[in-house]
Legacy VTK file of the C-alpha trace (Angstrom):
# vtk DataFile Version 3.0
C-alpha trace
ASCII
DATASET POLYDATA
POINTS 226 float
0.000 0.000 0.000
0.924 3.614 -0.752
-0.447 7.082 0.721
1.332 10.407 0.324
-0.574 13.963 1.440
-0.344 16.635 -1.520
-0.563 20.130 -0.568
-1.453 21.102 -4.125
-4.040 18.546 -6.029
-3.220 20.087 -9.172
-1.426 22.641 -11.511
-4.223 24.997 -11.936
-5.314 27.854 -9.597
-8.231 25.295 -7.943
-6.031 22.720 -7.822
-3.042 24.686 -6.204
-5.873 25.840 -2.932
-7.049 22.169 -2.601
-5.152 19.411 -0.452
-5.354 15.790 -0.990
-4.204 12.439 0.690
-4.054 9.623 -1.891
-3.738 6.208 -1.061
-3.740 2.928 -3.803
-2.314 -0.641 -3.553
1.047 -1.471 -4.602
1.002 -5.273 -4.705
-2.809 -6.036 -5.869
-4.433 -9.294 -5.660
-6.546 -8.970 -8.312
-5.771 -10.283 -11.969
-6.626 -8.720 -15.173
-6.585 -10.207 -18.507
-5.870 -9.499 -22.521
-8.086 -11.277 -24.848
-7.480 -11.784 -29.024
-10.832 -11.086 -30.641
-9.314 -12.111 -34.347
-6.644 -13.279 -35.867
-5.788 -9.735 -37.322
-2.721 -8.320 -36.049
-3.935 -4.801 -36.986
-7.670 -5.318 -34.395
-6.347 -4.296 -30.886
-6.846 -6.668 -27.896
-9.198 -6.585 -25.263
-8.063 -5.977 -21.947
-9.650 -6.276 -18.737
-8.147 -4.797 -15.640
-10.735 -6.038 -13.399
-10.044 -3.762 -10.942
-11.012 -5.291 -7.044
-12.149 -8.095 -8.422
-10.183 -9.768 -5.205
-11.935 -9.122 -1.815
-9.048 -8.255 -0.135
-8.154 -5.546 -2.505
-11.291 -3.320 -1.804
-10.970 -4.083 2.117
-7.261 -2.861 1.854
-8.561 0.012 0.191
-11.662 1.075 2.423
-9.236 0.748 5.239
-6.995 3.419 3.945
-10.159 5.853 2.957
-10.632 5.440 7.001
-6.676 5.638 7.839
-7.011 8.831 5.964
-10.055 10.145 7.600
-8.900 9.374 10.816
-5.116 11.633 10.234
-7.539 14.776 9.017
-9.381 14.551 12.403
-6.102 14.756 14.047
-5.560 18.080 16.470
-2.651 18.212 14.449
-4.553 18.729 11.356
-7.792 19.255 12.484
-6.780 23.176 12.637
-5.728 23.931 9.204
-8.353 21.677 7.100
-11.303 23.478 6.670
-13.768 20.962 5.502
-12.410 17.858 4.466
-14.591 15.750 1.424
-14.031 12.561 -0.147
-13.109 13.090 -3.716
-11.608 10.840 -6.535
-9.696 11.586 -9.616
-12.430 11.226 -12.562
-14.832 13.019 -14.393
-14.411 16.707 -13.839
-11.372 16.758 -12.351
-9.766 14.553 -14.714
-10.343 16.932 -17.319
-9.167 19.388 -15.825
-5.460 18.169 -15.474
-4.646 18.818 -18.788
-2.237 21.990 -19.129
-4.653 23.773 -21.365
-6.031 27.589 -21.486
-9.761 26.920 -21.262
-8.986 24.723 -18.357
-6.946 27.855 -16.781
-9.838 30.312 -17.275
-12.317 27.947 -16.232
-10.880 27.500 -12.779
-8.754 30.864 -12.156
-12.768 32.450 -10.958
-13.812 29.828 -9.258
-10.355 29.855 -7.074
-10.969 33.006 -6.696
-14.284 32.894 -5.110
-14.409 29.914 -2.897
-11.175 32.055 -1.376
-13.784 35.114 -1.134
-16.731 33.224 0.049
-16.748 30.937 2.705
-19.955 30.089 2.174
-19.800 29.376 -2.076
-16.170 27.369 -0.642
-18.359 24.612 1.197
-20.979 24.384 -1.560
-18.249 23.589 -4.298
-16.551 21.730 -2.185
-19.654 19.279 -1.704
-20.690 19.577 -4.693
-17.898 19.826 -7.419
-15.077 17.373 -5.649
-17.158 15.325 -3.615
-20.183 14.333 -6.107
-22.198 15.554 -3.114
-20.710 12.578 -0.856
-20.110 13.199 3.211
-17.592 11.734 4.382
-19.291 11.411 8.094
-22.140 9.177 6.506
-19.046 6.818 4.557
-17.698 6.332 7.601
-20.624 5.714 9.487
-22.059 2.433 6.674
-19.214 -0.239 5.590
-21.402 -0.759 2.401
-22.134 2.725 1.740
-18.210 3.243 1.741
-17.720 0.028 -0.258
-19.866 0.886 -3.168
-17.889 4.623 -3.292
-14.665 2.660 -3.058
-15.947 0.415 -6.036
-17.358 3.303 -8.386
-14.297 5.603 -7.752
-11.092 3.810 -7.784
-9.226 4.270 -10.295
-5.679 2.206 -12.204
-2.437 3.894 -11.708
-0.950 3.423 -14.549
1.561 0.996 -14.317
0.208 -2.351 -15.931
2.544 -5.547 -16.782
2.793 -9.046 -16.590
0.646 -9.960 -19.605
3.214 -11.758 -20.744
4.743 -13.093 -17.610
8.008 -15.171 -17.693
8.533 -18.778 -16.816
8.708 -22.333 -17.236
7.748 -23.428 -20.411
4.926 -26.375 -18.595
3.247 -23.761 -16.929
0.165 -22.818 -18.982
0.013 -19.107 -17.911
3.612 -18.265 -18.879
4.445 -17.201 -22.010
8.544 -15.840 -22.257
11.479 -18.357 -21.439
13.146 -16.224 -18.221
16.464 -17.162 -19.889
16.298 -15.986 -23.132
13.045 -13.895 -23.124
11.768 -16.447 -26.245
7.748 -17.059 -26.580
7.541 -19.919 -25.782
6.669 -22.376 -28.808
7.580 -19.878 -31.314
10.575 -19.413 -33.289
11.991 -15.738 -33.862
10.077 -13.763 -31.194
11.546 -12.675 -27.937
9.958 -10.069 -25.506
11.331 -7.625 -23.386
9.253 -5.593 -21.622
7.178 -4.564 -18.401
4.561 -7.614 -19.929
6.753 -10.205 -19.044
7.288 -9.345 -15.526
5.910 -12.315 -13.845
4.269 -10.552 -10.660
3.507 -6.494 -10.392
6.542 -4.437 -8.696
5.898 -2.570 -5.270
5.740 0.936 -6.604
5.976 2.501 -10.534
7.684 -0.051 -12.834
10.257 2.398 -14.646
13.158 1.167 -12.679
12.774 -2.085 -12.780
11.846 -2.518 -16.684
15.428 -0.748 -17.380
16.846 -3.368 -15.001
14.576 -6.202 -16.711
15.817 -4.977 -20.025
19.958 -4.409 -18.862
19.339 -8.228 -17.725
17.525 -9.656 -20.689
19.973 -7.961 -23.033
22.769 -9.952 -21.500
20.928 -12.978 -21.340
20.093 -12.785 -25.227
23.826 -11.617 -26.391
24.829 -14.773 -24.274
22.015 -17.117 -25.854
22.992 -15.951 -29.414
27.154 -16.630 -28.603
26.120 -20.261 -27.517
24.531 -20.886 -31.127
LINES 1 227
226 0 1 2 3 4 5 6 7 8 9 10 11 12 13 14 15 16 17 18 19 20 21 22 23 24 25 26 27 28 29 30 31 32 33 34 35 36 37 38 39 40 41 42 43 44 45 46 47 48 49 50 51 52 53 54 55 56 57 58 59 60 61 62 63 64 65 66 67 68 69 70 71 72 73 74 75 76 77 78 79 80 81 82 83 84 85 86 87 88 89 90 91 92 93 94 95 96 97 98 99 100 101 102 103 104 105 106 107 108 109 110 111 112 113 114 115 116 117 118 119 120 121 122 123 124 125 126 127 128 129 130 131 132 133 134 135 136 137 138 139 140 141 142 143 144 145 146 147 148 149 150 151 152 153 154 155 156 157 158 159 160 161 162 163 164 165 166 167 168 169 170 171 172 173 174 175 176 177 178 179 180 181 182 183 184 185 186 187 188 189 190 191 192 193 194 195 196 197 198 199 200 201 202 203 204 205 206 207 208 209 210 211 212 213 214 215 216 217 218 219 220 221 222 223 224 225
């Protein structure tokens, strides 16, 4: 698990008066998959993340919406956060976070006014980043929180293992971890985040370039032994 406090949720003026904790799952349980649907190399794949499709996935996650709940009614923070909201990063606010003009002029006012007004600062805050969600009544019902965890989470970005390394007799691998050959095809080797065999703890930059310093190796040395 992963959770990090951000003092500014974005890089427009909204976004840089609005805090956020963030919290997502590192080492998931759940599997996804990617399907062929013809025989076309040029027809994309279908791929299914399937998202907390393991149990213990969404209870990992409603216990961090809580852990984070619980730090903002802290006397250490209780003091400086005016009126805390759930909020996830979709829809509107999704949008938003592309570097763009109309998305500057469209929330330099509004910045501008829920600093002024006090009053018109609650409302959006209920309204525009919380989908009109309290967070006292997710706390208060396990499956009122559950179904918000389920419509609002969200992938981070880092997929792999699609093609996941090993053994040749195991039906669900599909690279050799030696040689980084498809198994049961000549002329095709793989190197990439796909054939990671499990999902790394955090973003999976690092350890592709150390996947791919490895593989390299391994293939110069396959090719000098034939």
């Amino acid at each position: 698990m992963f959770m990090v406090a951000v003092a500014k949720s974005a890089w427009h003026p909204l976004g840089r008066q609005i805090g956020t904790y963030l919290a997502w799952i590192n080492k998931a349980y759940s599997r996804g998959s990617v399907s062929l649907v013809s025989g076309d190399p040029r027809i994309a794949p279908t791929a299914s993340f399937n998202f907390l499709a393991d149990h213990r996935d969404l209870q990992r996650l409603k216990s961090a919406f809580r852990l984070m709940a619980q730090l903002v009614s802290t006397a250490a923070l209780r003091n400086v956060i005016e009126y805390p909201v759930p909020s996830s990063y979709g829809g509107f606010a999704k949008a938003l976070g592309r570097r763009t003009l109309r998305n500057f002029l469209l929330t330099a006012p509004v910045s501008v006014a829920i600093d002024a007004l006090p009053g018109l600062r609650r409302q959006f805050l209920h309204k525009g980043v919380a989908g009109g969600a309290a967070l006292e009544a997710l706390l208060a019902d396990d499956n009122v929180l559950e179904e918000h965890v389920r419509s609002n989470a969200v992938g981070q970005w880092h997929a792999c293992g699609t093609c996941r390394m090993g053994l040749a007799d195991d039906r669900y691998t599909v690279v050799d971890p030696s040689t980084a050959r498809v198994h049961g095809l000549d002329g095709l080797r793989i190197v990439d985040a796909s054939v990671m065999p499990t999902a790394p703890r955090a973003n999976i930059n690092l350890p592709t370039i150390m996947l791919a310093e490895r593989m390299s190796d391994l293939i110069i040395a396959d090719l000098r032994s034939n």
